[in-house]
N, C-alpha and C positions, 0 to 999 in steps of 0.2 A: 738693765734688762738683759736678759739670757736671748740667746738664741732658742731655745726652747718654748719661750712664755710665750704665748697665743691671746693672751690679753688685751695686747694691743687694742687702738683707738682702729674700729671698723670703719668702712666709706660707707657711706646712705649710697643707695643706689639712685644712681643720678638721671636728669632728663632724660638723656636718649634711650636709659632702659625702659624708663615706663614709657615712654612714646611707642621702642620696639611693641611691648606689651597690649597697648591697646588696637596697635594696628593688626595683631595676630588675634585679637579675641573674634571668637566665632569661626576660624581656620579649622578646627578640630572636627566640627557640626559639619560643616561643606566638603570634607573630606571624605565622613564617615557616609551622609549622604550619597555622594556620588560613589564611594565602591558599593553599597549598597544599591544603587540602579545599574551599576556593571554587571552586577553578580544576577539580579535579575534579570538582567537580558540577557545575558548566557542563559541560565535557568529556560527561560521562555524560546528560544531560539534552540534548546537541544530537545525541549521536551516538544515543540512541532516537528523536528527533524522527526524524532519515534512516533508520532502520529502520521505522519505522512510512510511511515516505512508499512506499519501496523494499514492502513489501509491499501498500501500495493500490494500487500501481501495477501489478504484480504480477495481482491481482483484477481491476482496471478491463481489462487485457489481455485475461483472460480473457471477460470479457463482453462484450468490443468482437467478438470473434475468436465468439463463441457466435451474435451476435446476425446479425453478418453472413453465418454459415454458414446460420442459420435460414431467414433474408429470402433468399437463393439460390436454394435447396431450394424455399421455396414457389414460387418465381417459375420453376424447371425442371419443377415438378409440374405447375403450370398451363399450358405447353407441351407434356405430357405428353399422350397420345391419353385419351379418358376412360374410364375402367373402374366397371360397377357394386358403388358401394360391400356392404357393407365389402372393402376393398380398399388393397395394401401397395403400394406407388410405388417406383419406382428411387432408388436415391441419386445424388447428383451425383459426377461424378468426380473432381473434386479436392477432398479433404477436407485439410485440416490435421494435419499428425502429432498423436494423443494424442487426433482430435476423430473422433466417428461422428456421422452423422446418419440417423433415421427420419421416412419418411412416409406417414402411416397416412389410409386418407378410411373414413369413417366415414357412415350417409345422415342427412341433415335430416329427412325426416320419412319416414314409412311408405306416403304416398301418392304422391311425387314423387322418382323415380328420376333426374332431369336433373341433381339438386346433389346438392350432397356436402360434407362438411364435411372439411376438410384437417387433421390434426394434424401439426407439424412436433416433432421432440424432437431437441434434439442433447446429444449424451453427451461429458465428458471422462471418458475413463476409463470410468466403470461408473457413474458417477454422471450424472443429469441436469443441464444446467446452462441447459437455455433452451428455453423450448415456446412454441411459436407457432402459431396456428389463422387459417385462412383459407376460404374457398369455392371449389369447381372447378363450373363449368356445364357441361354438356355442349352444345355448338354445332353 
């Protein structure tokens, strides 16, 4: 026989290999399994992360849009001719779909008719979502 010839008498593959073989059957399934519920809960824990962003964002809107209707409103009140409080004030005329705003003066004190205390309240909806107080003089 040559060094070459590959004819040789092969070995049967013995006990311990089929032993290794049957203690690994189903190793493959458990495996795939479990990346597959890793992969899902990342999945599931990135896509509430963007939900939870997508609603603060959402809020933060709202109180951007609340606050600057507010700060308007007081700043068109105090252009306003002065009226003795208690006393309801015009709205401004562009409000935001969904937004109302009130503004109420209210007097500082019992003795002095010149101030007046400003409530500003703007509404989504039916609900309040932002109150701002300020002073008008009379000049």
């Amino acid at each position: 026989m040559s060094k070459n010839d590959i004819t040789g008498k092969q070995k049967k593959p013995g006990k311990r290999y089929h032993l290794t073989m049957i203690k690994q059957a189903g190793f493959g399934l458990v495996e795939s399994l479990l990346a597959v519920a890793i992969l899902g809960s990342t999945v599931f824990m990135l896509l509430g992360g963007l939900s939870t962003g997508a609603i603060s964002v959402g809020i933060l809107q709202e109180d951007i849009v609340a606050e600057n209707l507010g700060r308007t409103q007081l700043e068109y009140t105090k252009c306003l001719p002065f009226h003795t409080a208690p006393y309801s004030y015009d709205s401004v005329e562009i409000v935001p779909e969904g937004y109302s705003v009130t503004a109420n003066a209210v007097p500082v004190s019992a003795r002095d008719d010149n101030i007046q205390r400003v409530i500003i309240t703007v509404y989504r909806g039916d609900k309040s979502v932002y109150i701002l107080e300020g002073f008008k003089v009379k000049r």
